[in-house]
C-alpha positions in Angstrom: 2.8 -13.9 -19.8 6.6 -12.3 -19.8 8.0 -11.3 -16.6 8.5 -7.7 -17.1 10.4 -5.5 -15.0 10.1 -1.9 -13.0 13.4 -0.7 -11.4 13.4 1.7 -8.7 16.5 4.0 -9.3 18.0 4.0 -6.1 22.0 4.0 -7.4 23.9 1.5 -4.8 20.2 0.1 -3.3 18.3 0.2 -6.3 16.0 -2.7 -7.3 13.7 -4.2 -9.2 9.9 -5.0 -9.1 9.3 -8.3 -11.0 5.7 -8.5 -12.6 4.6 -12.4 -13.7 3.7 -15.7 -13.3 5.1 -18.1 -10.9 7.4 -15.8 -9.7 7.1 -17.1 -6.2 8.3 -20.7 -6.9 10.8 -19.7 -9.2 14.3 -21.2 -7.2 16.2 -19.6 -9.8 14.9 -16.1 -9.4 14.5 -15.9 -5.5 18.0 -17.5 -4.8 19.2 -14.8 -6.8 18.3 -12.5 -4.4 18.4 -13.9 -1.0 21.5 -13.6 1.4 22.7 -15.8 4.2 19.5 -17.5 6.4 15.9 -16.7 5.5 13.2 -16.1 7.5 9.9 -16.2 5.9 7.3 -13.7 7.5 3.5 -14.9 6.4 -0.1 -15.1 8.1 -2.2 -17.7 8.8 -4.5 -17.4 5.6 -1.5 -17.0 3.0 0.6 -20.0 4.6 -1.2 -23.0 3.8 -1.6 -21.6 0.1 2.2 -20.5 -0.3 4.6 -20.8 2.3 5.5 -24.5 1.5 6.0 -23.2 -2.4 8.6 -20.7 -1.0 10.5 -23.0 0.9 10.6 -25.2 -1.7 11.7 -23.1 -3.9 14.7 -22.0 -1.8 16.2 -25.3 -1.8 18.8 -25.9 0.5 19.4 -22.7 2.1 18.8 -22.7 5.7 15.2 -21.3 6.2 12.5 -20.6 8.9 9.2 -19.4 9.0 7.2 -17.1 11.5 3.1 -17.5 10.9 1.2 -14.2 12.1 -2.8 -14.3 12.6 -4.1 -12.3 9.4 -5.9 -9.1 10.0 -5.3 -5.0 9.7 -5.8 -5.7 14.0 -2.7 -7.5 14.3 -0.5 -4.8 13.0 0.9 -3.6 16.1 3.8 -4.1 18.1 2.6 -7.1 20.2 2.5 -9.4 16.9 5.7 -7.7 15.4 7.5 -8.9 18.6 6.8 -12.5 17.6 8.9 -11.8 14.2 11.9 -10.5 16.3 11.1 -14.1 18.7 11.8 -16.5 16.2 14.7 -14.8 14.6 16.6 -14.1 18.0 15.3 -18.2 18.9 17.0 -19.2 15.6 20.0 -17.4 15.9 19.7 -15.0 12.7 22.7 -12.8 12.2 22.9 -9.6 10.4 23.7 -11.6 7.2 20.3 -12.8 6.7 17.4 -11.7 4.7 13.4 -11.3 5.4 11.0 -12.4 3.4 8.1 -11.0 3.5 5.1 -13.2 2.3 1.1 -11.5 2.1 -0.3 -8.5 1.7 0.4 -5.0 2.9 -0.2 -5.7 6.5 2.7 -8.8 6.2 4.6 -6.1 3.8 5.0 -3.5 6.3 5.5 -5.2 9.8 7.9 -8.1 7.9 9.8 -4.8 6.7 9.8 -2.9 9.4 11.4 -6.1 11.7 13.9 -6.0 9.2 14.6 -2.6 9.2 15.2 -2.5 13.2 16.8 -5.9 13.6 20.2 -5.4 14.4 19.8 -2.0 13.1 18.6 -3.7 9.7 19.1 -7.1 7.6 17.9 -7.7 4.1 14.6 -8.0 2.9 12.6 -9.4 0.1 8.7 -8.6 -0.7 6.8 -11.2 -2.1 3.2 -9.2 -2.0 0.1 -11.5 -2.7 -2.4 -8.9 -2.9 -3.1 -6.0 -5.4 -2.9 -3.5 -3.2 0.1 -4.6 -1.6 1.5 -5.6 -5.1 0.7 -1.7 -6.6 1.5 0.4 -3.4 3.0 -1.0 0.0 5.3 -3.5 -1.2 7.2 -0.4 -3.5 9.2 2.5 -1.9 10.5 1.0 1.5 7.6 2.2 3.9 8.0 -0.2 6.7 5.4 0.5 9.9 3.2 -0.4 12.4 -0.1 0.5 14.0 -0.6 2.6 17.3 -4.0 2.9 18.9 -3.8 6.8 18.1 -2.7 6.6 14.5 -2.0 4.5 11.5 1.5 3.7 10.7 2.4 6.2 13.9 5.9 3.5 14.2 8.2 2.6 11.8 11.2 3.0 9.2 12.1 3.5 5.5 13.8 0.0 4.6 14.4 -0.7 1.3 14.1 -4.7 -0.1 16.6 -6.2 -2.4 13.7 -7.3 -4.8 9.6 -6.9 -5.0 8.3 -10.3 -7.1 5.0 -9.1 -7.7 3.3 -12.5 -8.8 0.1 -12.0 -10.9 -0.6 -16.0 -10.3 -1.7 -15.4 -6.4 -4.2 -13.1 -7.5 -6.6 -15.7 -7.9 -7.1 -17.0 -4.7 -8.0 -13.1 -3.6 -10.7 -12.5 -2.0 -13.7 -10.4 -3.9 -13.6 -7.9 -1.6 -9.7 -7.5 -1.1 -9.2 -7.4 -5.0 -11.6 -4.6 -5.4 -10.0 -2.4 -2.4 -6.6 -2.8 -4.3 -8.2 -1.3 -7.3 -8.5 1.7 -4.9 -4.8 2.3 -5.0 -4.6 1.9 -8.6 -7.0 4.4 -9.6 -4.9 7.0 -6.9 -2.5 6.6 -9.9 -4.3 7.9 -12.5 -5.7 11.0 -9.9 -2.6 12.0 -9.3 -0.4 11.7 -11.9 -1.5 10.2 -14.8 -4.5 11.0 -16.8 -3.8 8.6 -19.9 -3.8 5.4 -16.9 -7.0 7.3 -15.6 -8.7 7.1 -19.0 -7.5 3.3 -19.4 -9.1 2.0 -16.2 -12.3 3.8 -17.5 -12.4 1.5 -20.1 -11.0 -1.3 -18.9 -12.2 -1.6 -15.5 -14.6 -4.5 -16.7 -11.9 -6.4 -17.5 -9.9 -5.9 -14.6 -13.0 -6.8 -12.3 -13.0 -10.5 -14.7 -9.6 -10.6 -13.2 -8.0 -10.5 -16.9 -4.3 -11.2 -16.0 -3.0 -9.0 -18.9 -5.3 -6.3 -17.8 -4.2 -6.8 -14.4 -0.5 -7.1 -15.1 -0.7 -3.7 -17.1 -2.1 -2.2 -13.9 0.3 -3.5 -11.5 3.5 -2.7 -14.3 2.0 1.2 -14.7 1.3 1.5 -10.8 4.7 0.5 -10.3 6.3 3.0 -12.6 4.4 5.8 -11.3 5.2 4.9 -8.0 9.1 4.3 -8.7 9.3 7.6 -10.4 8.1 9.3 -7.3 9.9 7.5 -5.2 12.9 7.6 -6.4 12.9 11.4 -6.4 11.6 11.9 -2.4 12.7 8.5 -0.7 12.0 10.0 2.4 8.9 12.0 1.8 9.9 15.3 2.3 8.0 16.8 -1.0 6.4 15.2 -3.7 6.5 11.9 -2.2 3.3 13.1 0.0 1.3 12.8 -3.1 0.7 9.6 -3.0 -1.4 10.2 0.0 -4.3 11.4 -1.9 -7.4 10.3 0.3 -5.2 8.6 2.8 -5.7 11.7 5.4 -9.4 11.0 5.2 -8.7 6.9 4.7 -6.5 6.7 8.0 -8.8 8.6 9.9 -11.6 6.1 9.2 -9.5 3.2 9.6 -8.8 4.4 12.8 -12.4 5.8 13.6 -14.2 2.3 13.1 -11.1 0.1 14.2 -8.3 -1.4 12.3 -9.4 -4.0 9.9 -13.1 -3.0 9.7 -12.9 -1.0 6.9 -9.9 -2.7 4.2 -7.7 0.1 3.7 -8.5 0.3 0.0 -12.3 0.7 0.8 -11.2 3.6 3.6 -8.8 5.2 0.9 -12.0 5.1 -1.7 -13.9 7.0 0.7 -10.9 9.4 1.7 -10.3 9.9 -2.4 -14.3 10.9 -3.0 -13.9 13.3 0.2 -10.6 14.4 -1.4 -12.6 15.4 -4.8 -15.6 17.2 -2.6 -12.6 19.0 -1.0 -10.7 20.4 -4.4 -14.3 21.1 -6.2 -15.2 23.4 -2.8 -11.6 24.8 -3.6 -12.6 26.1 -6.8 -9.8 23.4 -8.4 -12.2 20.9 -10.3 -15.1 21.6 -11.8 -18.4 19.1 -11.3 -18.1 17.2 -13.9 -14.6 16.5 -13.0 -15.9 15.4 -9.4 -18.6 13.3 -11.0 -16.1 11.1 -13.1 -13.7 10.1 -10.2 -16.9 9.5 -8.6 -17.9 7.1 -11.5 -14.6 5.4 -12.0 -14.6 4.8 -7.8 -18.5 3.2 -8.2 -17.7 1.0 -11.5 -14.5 -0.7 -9.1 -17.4 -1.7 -6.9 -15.9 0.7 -3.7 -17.5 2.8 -0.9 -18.2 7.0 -2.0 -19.0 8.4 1.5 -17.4 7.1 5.1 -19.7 5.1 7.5 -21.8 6.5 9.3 -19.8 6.1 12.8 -17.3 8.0 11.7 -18.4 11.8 13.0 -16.7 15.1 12.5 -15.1 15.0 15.8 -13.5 12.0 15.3 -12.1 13.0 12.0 -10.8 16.0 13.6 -9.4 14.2 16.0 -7.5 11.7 13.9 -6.7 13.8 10.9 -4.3 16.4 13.1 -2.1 12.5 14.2 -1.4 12.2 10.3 1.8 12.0 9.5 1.9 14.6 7.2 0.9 17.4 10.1 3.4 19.7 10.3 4.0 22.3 13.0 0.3 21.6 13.9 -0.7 22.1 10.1 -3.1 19.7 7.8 -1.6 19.1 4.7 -4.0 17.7 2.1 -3.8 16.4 -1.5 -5.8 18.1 -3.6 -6.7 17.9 -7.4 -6.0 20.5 -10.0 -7.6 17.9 -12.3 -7.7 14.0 -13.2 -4.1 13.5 -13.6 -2.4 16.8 -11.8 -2.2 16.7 -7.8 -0.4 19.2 -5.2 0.5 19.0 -1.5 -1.6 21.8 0.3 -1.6 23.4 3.6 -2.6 26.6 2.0 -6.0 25.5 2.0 -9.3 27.6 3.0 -10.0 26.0 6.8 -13.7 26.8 6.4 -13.7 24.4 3.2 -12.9 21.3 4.8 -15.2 22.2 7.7 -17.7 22.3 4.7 -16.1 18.6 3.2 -16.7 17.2 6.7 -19.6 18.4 7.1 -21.2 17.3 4.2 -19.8 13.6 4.7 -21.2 13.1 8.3 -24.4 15.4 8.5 
């Protein structure tokens, strides 16, 4: 397999995202983008599998590590203080450049200690997970968890690079590879109704973990991504379409306790919700519901939220997304598979209904 490459257009700070094999031991290719000392950011399942790689590949340069216990339950502000520990312990300047090795939950706490260190030092994303390879590695969201809300702390930081390395994918869990396919298939509801129609059919081989199949739906994620991205850095429009089913997602990630529920199985649930909500809106018809149903089922991912998780509590959590404003829901809703909008304009009495229906 090529290495093929998505840029995100960001003039002076833009970057690429590198798609391959091998990426992460390639010296070449990561000395090319590091600056001054590194400090590698990883967890205790993805270090004995990769760190040593990394810091063999970077040679000679002067390198540490930071190991933090794996989990959506570390992702707060008690295990993000041990990042800031070892660099502060081994004297990192603002010269010197984070790397963050794992999946989303490494992603954004590695990036957000970068963003806030010193008032910011560089950052790499090495992401060894779909998901984090197709969503939270791209676009500079850096955050961390607060009891109250999901992702309630944290900063846009750009990286220098994103080497999205199709080679760690096999050592990913079942269950972890099938919640990334979550965040793929957002794609096609959102934007892209061609990509939609492809992971139809190809879904099969995606689940056999075909690396070509894979690699075409990391590359196409990415570019969909980049484009919107690159046009609402900090999410102040269009941007906030990517959040289709999140608003639901988060509140179940909250609701049962982070790391219960993977993300990618809350967003599942949160995108079937999402569908109920725009066919009650009069915006898709049934059949329309019925095939992002399908496409959700065939990727082997949840199509209602546990039980636990009552109307109350999605009340409750729902009005802490990030995307309230003035006290208002906004919501993602579909026009049709491929066509999204940002709503707040939405019939209240609807998504009483869409709860409703989900936790009677």
């Amino acid at each position: 397999m090529s290495t093929q490459t998505v840029d995100i257009d960001f003039g002076e700070r833009s970057y690429p995202i590198m798609i391959g094999e091998n990426l992460l031991t390639d010296a070449g290719l990561l000395n090319k983008y590091v600056r001054g000392k590194v400090m590698v950011v990883t967890n205790d399942t993805i270090a004995p599998l990769y760190l040593q790689q990394v810091l063999d590949a970077l040679g000679n340069t002067p390198t540490s590590s930071v190991v933090l216990p794996d989990g959506e339950e570390y992702k707060n502000l008690d295990t993000l203080n041990k990042v800031y520990d070892g660099l502060l312990s081994d004297g990192f300047d603002r010269g010197c450049t984070v790397i963050a090795l794992g999946g989303g939950v490494i992603g954004d706490m590695a990036g957000f200690a970068a963003a806030s260190y010193q008032r910011g030092v560089n950052l790499i994303q090495i992401p060894t997970t779909l998901l984090s390879q197709v969503d939270s590695s791209v676009g500079g969201k850096t955050a961390v968890n607060h009891p109250l809300g999901k992702n309630m702390i944290g900063a846009f930081h750009q990286p220098l690079a994103v080497l999205a390395d199709m080679t760690v994918l096999s050592t990913l869990p079942e269950r972890e590879f099938k919640a990334g396919l979550a965040e793929v298939i957002k794609y096609g509801f959102i934007i892209d109704a061609d990509f939609f129609a492809w992971l139809e059919q190809n879904m099969p081989a995606l689940l056999a973990r075909d690396n070509n199949a894979i690699a075409h739906a990391v590359k196409r994620s990415c570019e969909i991504k980049a484009d919107v991205v690159a046009a609402d850095e900090y999410e102040r429009g269009q941007r906030a379409l990517l959040n289709f089913g999140h608003t639901f997602g988060h509140a179940i990630e909250a609701g049962m306790g982070y790391g219960t529920w993977l993300h990618g199985e809350a967003i599942s649930a949160g995108m079937v919700m999402g569908l109920e909500m725009s066919h009650r809106c009069g915006m898709i018809d049934a059949a329309t519901q019925e095939r992002g149903r399908n496409l959700l089922a065939a990727a082997g991912l949840p199509l209602a939220p546990p039980a636990e998780v009552d109307k109350p509590m999605f009340e409750r959590y729902m009005l802490r997304d990030k995307k309230v404003v003035d006290g208002q829901i906004r919501l993602i809703l579909l026009e049709s598979i491929g066509k999204a909008i940002v709503s707040a304009d939405f019939d209240t009495e609807k998504l009483h209904e869409t709860l409703e229906h989900f936790t009677a």
